[in-house]
C-alpha positions in Angstrom: 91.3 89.1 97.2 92.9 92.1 98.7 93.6 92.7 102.3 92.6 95.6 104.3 96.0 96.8 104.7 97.0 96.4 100.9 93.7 98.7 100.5 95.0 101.2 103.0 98.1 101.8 101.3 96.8 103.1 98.4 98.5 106.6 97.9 97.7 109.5 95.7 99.1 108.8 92.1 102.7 110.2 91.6 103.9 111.7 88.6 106.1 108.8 87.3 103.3 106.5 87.5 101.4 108.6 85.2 104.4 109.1 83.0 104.9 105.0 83.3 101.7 104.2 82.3 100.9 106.6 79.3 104.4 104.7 78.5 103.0 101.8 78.6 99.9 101.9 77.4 100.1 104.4 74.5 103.3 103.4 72.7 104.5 105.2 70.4 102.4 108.0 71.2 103.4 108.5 74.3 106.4 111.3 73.7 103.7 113.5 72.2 101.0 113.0 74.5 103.2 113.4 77.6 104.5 116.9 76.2 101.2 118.1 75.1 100.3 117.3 79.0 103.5 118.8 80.3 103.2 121.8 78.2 99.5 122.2 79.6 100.5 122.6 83.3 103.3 124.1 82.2 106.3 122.2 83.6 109.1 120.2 81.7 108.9 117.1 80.7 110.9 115.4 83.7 109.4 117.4 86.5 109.2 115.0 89.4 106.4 116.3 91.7 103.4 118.4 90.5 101.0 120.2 93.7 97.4 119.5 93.4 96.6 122.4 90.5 99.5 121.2 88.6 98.6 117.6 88.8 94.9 118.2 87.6 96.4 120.6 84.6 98.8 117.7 83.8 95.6 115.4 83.3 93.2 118.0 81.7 95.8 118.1 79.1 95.9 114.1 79.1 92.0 114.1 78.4 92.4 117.1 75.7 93.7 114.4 73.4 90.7 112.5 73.3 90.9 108.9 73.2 92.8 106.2 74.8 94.6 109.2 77.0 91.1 111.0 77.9 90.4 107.4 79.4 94.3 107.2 81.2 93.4 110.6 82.7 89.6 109.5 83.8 91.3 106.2 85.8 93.8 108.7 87.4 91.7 110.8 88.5 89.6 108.1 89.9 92.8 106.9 91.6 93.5 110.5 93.0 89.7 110.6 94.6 90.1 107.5 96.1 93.1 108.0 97.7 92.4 111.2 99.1 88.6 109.6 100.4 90.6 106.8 102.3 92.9 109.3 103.4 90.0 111.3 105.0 88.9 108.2 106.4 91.7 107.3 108.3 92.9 104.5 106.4 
């Protein structure tokens, strides 16, 4: 079980941690996909830090490819709402 304060410190997703897990969870795949998503914003492929316009482009061209990466950009996305609700909140 979580504590309130391990709750409270959830942040809005960063760009490596999308990067990381379409690493991790896509495999061999993952060079491609992370291009085609790079190449929707546009930015390049190492691009540290996206604003919010960029960061949504980078996942709409996640959930473009269908599959296992349309449901990697659904959980991010999820993650970006939540953060910015608890943010609102306060906490």
């Amino acid at each position: 079980m979580s504590s309130g304060s391990e709750q409270s410190s959830l942040h809005a997703p960063r760009v490596d941690e999308v990067r990381e897990s379409l690493r991790r969870l896509l495999g061999d795949d993952y060079e491609a996909a992370w291009a085609a998503a790079c190449a929707r914003v546009p930015m390049n492929i190492d691009t540290p830090v996206l604003d919010e316009d960029q960061f949504e482009r980078l996942l709409d061209g996640l959930a473009e490819r269908g599959s296992l990466s349309r449901v990697i950009a659904m959980s991010w996305r999820i993650r970006r709402t939540a953060a910015r609700k608890l943010s609102e909140l306060g906490r």
